[in-house]
N, C-alpha and C positions, 0 to 999 in steps of 0.2 A: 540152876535156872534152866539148863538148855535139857536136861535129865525131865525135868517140869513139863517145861514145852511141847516137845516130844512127846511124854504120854496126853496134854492135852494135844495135840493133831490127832494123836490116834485114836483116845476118845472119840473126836470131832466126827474122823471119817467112819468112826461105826454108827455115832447116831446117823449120821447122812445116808449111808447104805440100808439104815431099818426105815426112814423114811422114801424111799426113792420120790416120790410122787412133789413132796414139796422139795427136794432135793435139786430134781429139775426141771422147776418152774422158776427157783429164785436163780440157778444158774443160767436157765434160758435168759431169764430177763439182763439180767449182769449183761452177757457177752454182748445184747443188742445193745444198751447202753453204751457197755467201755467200746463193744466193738465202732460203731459210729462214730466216736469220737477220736478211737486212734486213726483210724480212715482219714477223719476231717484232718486230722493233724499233723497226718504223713504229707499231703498236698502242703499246710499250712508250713511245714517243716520246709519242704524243696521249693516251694517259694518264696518263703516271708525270712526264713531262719537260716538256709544254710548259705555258706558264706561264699562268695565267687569263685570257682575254682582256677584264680589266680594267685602269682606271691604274693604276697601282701596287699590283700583284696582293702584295705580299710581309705590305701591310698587310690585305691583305685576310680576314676571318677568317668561322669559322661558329661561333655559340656552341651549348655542348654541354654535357648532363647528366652528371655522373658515379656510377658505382653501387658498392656491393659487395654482393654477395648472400649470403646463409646460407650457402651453399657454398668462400666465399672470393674466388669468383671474383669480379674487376673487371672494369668496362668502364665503355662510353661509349655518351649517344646523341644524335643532334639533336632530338628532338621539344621543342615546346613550348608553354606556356599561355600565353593572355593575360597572367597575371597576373605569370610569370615573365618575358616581353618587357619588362612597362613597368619590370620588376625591373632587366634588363640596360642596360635604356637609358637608364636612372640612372648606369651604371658611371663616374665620371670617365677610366677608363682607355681607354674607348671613344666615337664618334662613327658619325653614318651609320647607325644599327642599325634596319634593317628586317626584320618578319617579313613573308613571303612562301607560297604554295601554286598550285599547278596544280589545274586541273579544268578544268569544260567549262558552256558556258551554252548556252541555247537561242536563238537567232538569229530574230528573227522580221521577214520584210519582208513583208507582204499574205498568199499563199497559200503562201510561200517560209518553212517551217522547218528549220532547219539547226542543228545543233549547231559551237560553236566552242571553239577553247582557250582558256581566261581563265589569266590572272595576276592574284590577288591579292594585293594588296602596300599594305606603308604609304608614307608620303609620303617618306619620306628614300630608300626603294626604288629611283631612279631615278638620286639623285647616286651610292649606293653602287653601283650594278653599272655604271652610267656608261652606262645604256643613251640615245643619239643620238633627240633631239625633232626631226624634218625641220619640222612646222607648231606652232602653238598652242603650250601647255605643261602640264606636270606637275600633277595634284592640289597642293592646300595644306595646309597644314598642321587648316585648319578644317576645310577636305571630307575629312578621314583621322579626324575624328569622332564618335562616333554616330551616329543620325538626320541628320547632314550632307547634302548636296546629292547626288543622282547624278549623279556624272559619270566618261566613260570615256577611255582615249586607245585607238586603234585602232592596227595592225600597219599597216604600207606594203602588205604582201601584201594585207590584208584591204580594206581603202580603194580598192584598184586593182581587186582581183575584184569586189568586192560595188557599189563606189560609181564606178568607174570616171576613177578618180582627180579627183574632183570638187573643186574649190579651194574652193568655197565649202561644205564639208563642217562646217566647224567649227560649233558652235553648236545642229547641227541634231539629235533628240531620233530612238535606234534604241529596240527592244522587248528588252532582254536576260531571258529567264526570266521575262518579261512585264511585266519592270520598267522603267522609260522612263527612258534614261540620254540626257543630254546629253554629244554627244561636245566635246571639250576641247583637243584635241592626236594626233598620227600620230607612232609608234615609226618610227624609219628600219630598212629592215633591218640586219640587226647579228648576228653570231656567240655576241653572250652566250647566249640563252635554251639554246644547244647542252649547256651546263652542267648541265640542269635537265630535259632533253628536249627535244620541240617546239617551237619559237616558238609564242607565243603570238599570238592576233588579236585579244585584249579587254584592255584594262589597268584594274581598276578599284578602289578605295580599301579598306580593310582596314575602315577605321572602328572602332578597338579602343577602350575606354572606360579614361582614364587612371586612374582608382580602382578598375579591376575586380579583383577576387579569383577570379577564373575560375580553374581550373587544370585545364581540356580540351585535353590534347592533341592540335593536329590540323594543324600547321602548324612548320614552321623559321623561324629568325632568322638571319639575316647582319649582319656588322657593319665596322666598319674600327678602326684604331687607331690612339688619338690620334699627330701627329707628335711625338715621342722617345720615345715608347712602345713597347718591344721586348714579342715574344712572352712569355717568360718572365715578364713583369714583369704583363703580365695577365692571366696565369694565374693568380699569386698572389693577385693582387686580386677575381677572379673565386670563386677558392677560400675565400677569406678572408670572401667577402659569405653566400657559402652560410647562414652563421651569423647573419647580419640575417635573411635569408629564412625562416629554421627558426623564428626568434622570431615573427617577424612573420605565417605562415602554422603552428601546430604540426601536427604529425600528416601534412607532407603532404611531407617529406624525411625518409630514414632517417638514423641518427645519422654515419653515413658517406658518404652522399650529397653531392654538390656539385655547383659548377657550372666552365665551363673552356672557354677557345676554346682552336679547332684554327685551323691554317691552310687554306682554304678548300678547298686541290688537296689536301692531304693525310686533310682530312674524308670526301670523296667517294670517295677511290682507297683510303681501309684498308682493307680488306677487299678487296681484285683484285692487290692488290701480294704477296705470297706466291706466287696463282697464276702473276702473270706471269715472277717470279723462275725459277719453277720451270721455264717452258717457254722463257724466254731459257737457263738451264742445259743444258736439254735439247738445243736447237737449236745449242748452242756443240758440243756432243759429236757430233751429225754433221759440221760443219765438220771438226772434227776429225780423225775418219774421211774423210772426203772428202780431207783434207790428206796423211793419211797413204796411201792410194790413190795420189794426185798421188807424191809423195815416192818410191812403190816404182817408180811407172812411169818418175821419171824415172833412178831407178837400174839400171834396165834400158835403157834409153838410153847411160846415162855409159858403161854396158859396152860395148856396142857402140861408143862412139865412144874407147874406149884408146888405140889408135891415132891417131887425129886429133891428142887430147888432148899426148899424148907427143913427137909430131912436133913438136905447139907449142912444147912447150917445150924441145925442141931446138934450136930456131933463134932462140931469144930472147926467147920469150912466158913474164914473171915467173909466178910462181901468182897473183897477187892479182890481174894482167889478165884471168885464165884465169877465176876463181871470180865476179869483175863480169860475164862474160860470162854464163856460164850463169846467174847471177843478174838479170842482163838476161832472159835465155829464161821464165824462174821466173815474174819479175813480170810478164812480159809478156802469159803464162798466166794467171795470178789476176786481170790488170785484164781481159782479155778474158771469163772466167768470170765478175766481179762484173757488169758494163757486162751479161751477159746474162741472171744471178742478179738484180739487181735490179727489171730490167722485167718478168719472168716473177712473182718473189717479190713484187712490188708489185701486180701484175694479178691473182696469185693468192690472194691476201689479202683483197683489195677485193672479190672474188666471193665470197669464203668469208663476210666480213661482210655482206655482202647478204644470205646464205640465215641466219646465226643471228650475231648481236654478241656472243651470251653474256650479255647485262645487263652489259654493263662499260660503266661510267660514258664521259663525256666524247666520247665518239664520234659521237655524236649518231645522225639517223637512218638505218639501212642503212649504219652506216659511212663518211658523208659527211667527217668529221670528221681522219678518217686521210690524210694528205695527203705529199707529196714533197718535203718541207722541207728546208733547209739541214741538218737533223743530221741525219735519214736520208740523206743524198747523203754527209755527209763521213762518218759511219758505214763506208758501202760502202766509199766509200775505203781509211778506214784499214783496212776488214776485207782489201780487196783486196788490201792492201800487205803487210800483216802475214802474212796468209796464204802469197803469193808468197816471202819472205822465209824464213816457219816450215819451208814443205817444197821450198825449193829449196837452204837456207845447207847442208845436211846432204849432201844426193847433189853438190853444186859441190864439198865440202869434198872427199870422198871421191874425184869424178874427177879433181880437181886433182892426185891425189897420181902418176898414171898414172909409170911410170918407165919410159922408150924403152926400154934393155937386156929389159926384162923383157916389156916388150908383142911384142918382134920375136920374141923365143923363144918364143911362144904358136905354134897352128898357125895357116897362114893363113886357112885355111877358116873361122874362127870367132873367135868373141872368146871370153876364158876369162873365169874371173869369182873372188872371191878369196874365201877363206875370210871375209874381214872383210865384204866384200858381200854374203856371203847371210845372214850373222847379222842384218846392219843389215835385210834384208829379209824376216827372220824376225820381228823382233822388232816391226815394223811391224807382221807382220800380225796380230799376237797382242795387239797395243794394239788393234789393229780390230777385234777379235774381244772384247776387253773390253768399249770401250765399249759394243757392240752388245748385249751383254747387259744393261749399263744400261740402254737404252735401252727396250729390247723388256719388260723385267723393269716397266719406270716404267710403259708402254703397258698392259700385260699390268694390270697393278693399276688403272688410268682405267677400262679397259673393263669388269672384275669388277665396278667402282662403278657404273658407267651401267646396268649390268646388273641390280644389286644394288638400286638407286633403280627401275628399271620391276617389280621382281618384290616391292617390297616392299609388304605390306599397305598399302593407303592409306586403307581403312574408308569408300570409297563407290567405286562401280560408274562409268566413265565408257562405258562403249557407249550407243552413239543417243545423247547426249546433247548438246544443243547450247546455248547461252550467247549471251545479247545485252545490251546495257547500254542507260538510258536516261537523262537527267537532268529530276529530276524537280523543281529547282527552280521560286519564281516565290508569289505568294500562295493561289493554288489548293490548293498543298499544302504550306503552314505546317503543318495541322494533321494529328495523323495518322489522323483518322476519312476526310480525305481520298484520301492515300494506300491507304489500307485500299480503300477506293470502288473508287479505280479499277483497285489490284489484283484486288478479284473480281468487277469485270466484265470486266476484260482475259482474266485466267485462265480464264472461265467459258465465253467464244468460243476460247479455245487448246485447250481442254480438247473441245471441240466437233469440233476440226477432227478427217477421216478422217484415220488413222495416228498420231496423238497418242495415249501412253498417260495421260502425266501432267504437273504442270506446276506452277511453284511459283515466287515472287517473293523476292529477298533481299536484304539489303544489300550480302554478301560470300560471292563465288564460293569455295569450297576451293579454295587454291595461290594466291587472287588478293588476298593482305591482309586486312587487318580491324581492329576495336579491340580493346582489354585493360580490363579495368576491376575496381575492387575488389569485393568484398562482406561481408556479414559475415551468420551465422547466427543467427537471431531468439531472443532467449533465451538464448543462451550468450556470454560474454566471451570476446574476442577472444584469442589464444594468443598473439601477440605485435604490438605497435604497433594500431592504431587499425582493424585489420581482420583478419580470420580469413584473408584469402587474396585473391588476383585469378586473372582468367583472361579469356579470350578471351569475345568478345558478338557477337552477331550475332543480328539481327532475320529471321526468315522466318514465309511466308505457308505455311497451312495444304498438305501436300503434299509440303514438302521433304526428309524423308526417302523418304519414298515415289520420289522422281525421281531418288535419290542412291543408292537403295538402302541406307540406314545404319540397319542392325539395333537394334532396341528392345528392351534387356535386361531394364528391367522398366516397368512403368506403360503409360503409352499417348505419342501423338503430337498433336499441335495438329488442332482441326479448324476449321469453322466459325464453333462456339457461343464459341469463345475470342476473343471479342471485345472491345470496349469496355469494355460495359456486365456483364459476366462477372469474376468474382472472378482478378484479376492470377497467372498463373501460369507456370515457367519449366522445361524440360527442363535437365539438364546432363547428362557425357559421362562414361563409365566410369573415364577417369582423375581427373578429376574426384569422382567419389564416391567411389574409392578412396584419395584423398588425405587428404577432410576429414570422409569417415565410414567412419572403418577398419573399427569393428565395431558403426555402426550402420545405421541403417534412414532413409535420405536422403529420401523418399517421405515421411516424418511429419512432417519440418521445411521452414521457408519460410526464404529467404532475401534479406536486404535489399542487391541493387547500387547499389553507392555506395557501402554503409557511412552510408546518410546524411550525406553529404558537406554539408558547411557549405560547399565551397570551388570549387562546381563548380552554379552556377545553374541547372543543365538538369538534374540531378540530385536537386534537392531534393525534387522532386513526386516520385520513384518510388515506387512502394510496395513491402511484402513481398511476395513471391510464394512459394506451393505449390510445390513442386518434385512435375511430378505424372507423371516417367520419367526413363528411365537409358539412353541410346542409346550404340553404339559410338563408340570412337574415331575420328578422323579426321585426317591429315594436313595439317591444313588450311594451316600458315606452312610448309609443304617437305616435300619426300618423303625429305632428310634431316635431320629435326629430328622427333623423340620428340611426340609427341601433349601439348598443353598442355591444361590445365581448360578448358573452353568453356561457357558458358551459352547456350542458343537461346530467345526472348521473341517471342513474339507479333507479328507488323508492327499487327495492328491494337490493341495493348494499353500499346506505349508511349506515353510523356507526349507530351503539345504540343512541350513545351523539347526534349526528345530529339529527337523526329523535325525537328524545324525546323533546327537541329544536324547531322542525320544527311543530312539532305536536300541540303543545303547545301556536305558534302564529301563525299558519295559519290554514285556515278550505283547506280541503281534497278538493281538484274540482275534479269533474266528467263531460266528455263532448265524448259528442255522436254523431254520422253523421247518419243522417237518409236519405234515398231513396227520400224525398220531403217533407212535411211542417212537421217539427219536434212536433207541438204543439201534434196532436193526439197520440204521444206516449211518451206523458210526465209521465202521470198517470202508465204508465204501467213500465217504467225504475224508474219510484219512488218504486211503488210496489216490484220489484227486490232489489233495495240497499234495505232496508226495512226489507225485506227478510232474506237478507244476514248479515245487520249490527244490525239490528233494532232500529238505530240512527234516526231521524227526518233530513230530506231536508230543503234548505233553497236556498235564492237569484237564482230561475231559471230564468234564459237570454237565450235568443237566441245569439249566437256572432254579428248577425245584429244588436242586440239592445246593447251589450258589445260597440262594435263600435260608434254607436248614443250615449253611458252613455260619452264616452272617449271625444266626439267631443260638449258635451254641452254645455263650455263657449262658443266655436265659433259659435254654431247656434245661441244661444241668444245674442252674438255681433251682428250678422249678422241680424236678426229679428228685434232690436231695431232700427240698422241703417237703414236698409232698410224701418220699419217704418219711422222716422224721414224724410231721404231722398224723401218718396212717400210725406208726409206731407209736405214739403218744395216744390214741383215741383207743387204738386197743389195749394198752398197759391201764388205761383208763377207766374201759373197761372191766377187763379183769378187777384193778380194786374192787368196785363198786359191788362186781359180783360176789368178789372173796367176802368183802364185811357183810353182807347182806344174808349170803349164804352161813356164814359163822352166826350171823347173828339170831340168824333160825333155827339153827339148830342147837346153838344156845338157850333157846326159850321155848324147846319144845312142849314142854312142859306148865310152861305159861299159856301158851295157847289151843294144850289139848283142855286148859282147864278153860281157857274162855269159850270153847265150842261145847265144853259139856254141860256151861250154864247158859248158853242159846245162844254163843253170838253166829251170825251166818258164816259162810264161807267167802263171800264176798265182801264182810267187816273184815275178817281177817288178812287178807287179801291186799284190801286197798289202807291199811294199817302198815302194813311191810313195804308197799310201794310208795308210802308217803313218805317215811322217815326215810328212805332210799331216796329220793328226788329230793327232799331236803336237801342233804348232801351234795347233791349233783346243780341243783340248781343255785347253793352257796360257792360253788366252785366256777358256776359259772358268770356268776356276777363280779366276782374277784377275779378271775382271768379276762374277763372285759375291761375294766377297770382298768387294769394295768397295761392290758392289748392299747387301749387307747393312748398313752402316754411312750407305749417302746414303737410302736409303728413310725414314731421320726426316723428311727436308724435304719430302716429301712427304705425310705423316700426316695433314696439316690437313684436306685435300680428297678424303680417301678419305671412303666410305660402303659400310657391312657388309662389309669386309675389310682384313686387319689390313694392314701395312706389311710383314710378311714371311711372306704366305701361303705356307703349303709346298704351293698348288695352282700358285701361279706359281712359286715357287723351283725346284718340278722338271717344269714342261712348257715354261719358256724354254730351261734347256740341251738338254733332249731335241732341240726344233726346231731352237737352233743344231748342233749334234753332227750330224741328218741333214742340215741344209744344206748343212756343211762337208764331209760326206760326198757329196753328190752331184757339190759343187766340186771337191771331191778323186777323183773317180771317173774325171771323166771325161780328166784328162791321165794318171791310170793306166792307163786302159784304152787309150789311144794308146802309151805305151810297151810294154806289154804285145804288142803287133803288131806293132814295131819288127823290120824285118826285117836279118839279121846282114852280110849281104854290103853292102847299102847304106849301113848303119851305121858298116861298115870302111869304105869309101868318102866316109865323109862331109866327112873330111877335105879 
């Protein structure tokens, strides 16, 4: 059998070397097929498939809030409080359970300041994510305490760049945020942190107070579960405790609220598992195409070889030798197109995540994370096989059937071709012609969205605008008459500089996050639970509407005199007063954030504030997500507790409006903060490119489909022109005889582009058809257009119908000049 085989490959590869031409057209077409799909499947692989690179990833879990809202709608989230951690780390059902957060600290050696990534984490942090101690060891149990000891573990990176891999590193005392940390232990390198973003270069103690009642959200927990402990079973438990927690904390769970672990890979992937479904679906429908291409080509082939075929089996070749063989040829095709689908579709993926990842988890940075694994290899495989298989069993089936009597009665000049053959290659292309309308119809609705998200109001201005971040922790600015400080002396030289118009300090960029928090309105009982409402918060310095452009509906804007020592006052946003003052006058009432929270130590000191303006809306959590309430406060007006709090998980932005292209006065407002703080810069954006980070999953939905879609209209193409073309020059003879009895040149003509647009126009009624029924699965990731615009409904067929028309034109217009006496002669 393998003696067999062998001389069928080698057959195979000699017929394929006397044909080059259809050789590689059906190999081109293969690789774009298999290659897109092993592409799609590599991401699909490093996010959806491969398993946490922890031990025993299956226990591994992230615990999570559950909601239901006034609306009905449910869901889920990871955020959590102090007071909620030491809640779950009680769980009997659970072990390992560290809370955890990213951010950045200020690095200081001598004149050397630098910004670095930290991970802070509690002490059990290190056995759960199992992250490798190369020197020293782990924080304890006592230094994950309060006021406990500083101490830090370093990165391997960070110890080799900065210390030069010093052995006797241990022990010895660095400047973090100007706090004096004794280092302890070196993190080896290691793939976890890829989970989370970055690697980090700082590891240092959480120190959460085991009696705290905090309930500041600003960090996640991870946990594992105990051994014989199944998922299910601590959900239950998890759900069931919700109900200790409500007693023991009231007012700070709704009566439906809970609590629930997920499994760790599927915490982080809900929300990208939909999109990727969608664009593995999509990239299956070119293969598709692609197959059926292959398929017509090689039934043009089988034609021409009737003869061969028939002869075979005249002399004793069964069918089933006959149908291995060309099924040999088939697969021989599909492993050649995968083996060059793959490294194209691999190489070309890898680039495409270098310029944008989309924010999909797990990948880590630039796409590093996406790799040439065992199941992307056997993937190709099977697709290569499968595929070989899908569109060779069909044209093998059919030339097997060749019957010698009937191939010698053909003429010899040509091969004929059977009524059952050109249906089969009718009917191909009219699936090609379907899908293509899937595909381009899916395209066609990404692009509307991407389109739809750049044109929608977003209620600030981003031209000349540029953005820099800074971390402003460390003792200097615990307090925030500090921060204040060195905000208006930094702004006051930004503001100096030529070509600066304006310039304003924040905690939260619009598009770049932010907090939520309750309130409740002074004087009036709350409409339902323990507060009138929550919304969005965000601290800025005197200016930031002004540098944002965000119009002021009524009152006025923060200035100088809003300071300290100034009666506490707060802006909120048109949605926002139209929510909680339908038909009154927001401007007369003050409002208390927090609600006065008992439950939340940074919040007790706030005071009422005046509400003393009403500004526009703004996009702030997405440019598709509806304007939430927002309240803007004073950077110089909140409490001690807050801003120490504030300081601590967020870096300080800075964002400046220059007179025209902000780039050439980057260096010089770096120079100023510099100056003024002598902290290190970090993450400068332009808001244009803020905006472009915001909109990344939809431009690389949009990109892939619109790939796929062009790839699909021209494989679509091609058919229509291959049958068309075959089929003229099949019947040249036919129609040298109808021009010799008078028909025009233009009967002839418009006879070939009819039965052409037949096809085309049958494939396009059946790709609508079905377009209209799968456009649900796509609903989720549209924005401002519905699932069956009738602007894409009728400008895909349009463009397929002139495609297919120009496809169809042009072997019309070659029969059409078919001249008659060569035609009798063709023979």
């Amino acid at each position: 059998m393998l003696d067999t085989f062998l001389r069928d490959v080698k057959h195979s590869i000699r017929m394929f070397l006397k044909s080059p031409g259809f050789t590689l057209t059906a190999v081109a077409a293969l690789a774009l097929g298999i290659g897109a799909n092993t592409a799609i499947f590599s991401i699909v692989n490093a996010v959806l498939l491969k398993p946490v690179p922890v031990h025993d990833p299956d226990r591994f879990v992230m615990l999570m809030n559950t909601f239901v809202r006034r609306t009905g709608e449910s869901g889920s989230g990871p955020g959590a409080s102090p007071a909620k951690f030491q809640h779950w780390r009680a769980q009997p059902v659970l072990t390992e359970v560290s809370a955890f957060r990213t951010g950045v600290m200020n690095y200081a050696a001598g004149e050397i300041v630098e910004q670095v990534r930290s991970m802070q984490m509690s002490a059990d942090g290190f056995s759960c994510w199992g992250l490798p101690i190369l020197r020293g060891r782990a924080y304890t149990t006592q230094e994950d305490l309060p006021n406990g000891p500083r101490v830090v573990l370093i990165s391997q990176g960070f110890w080799t760049r900065r210390f030069a891999g010093n052995p006797r590193i241990l022990g010895q005392t660095i400047l973090l945020s100007g706090e004096p940390y004794t280092i302890i232990g070196i993190v080896a390198e290691n793939q976890k942190s890829l989970e989370f973003g970055p690697p980090a270069d700082v590891y240092i103690a959480f120190q959460i107070d085991p009696n705290t009642t905090d309930q500041g959200h600003y960090f996640r927990v991870v946990g594992r579960l105990k051994p014989g402990v199944d998922l299910k079973q601590a959900q239950a438990r998890l759900q069931a405790s919700s109900a200790e927690y409500r007693t023991r904390f009231p007012n700070v769970l709704g009566p439906k609220d809970g609590f629930t672990v997920v499994a760790y890979r599927d915490a982080v992937v809900q929300n990208v598992r939909p999109v990727l479904f969608v664009l593995l679906g999509a990239v299956s429908l070119v293969l598709l195409i692609a197959c059926a291409n292959v398929a017509n080509l090689l039934l043009v082939r089988a034609t021409g070889r009737r003869r061969e075929i028939a002869i075979r089996a005249a002399i004793g070749a069964g069918r089933g030798r006959m149908i291995r063989q060309l099924l040999t040829e088939s697969v021989l095709l599909s492993a050649t197109g995968g083996i060059l689908g793959l490294l194209l579709g691999f190489a070309g993926m890898r680039a495409l995540l270098t310029i944008n990842t989309a924010g999909l988890p797990r990948l880590g940075e630039d796409g590093v994370a996406v790799g040439m694994d065992w199941r992307v290899l056997l993937f190709a495989l099977a697709v290569s096989l499968l595929t070989g298989i899908v569109f060779g069993l069909f044209p093998a089936l059919q030339a097997s059937r060749a019957d010698l009597n009937s191939c010698l009665k053909d003429s010899s000049g040509r091969s004929g071709t059977g009524l059952r053959q050109n249906k089969a290659r009718a009917l191909l292309v009219v699936s090609e012609v379907g899908l293509a309308v899937i595909l381009l119809i899916g395209s066609a609705l990404l692009i509307r969205t991407f389109l739809a998200l750049y044109a929608v109001d977003r209620g600030f201005d981003t031209s000349n605008v540029v953005t820099m971040q800074m971390s402003l922790t460390g003792p200097r600015f615990l307090k925030s008459a500090g921060v204040a400080q060195v905000s208006r002396d930094a702004l006051d030289r930004i503001r100096a500089l030529p070509g600066v118009v304006s310039a304003t300090a924040t905690c939260c960029v619009p598009l770049q996050g932010g907090y939520g928090l309750p309130f409740n309105i002074v004087g009036q009982p709350p409409a339902e639970g323990p507060y009138t409402g929550g919304g969005g918060w965000t601290t800025v310095a005197p200016g930031f509407f002004e540098v944002f452009k965000i119009p002021v509906k009524r009152g006025r804007t923060f200035n100088e005199r809003d300071d300290g020592k100034s009666p506490p006052v707060v802006i909120i946003n048109e949605t926002m007063a139209k929510r909680f003052w339908k038909d009154r006058d927001p401007l007369s009432d003050r409002i208390l954030i927090g609600g006065g929270a008992a439950n939340m130590k940074e919040l007790r000191d706030e005071p009422p504030r005046q509400i003393i303006g009403v500004v526009g809306d703004v996009r702030g959590g997405g440019l598709n997500h509806d304007p939430d309430p927002v309240m803007y406060v004073p950077q110089a007006q909140i409490t001690d507790a807050i801003n120490a709090l504030n300081v601590s998980i967020s870096p300080h932005s800075w964002v400046v409006r220059t007179n025209g292209n902000p780039r050439p006065l980057i260096s010089a407002i770096q120079r100023e903060l510099r100056q003024v703080t002598g902290l290190p810069i970090s993450d400068v954006h332009s808001m244009d490119e803020v905006v472009a980070l915001s909109t990344a999953r939809q431009r690389f939905n949009m990109i892939l489909m619109t790939v796929f879609g062009g790839s699909a209209l021209l494989l679509a193409a091609i058919g229509i022109y291959g049958l068309m073309a075959y089929s003229v020059e099949q019947r040249t003879q036919e129609i040298g005889i109808r021009l010799a009895l008078g028909a025009g040149m233009s009967q002839v003509r418009n006879m070939v582009v009819l039965q052409g647009m037949i096809l085309a126009v049958a494939g396009v009624i059946i790709g609508m058809a079905a377009t209209f029924g799968l456009t649900r699965f796509i609903e989720s990731i549209l924005f401002g257009v519905k699932n069956r615009d009738p602007v894409v409904f009728s400008t895909v067929p349009v463009l397929l119908i002139i495609v297919a028309l120009a496809a169809v034109w042009l072997p019309a217009a070659r029969a059409s000049r078919v001249n008659p006496l060569d035609s009798l002669r063709y023979e």
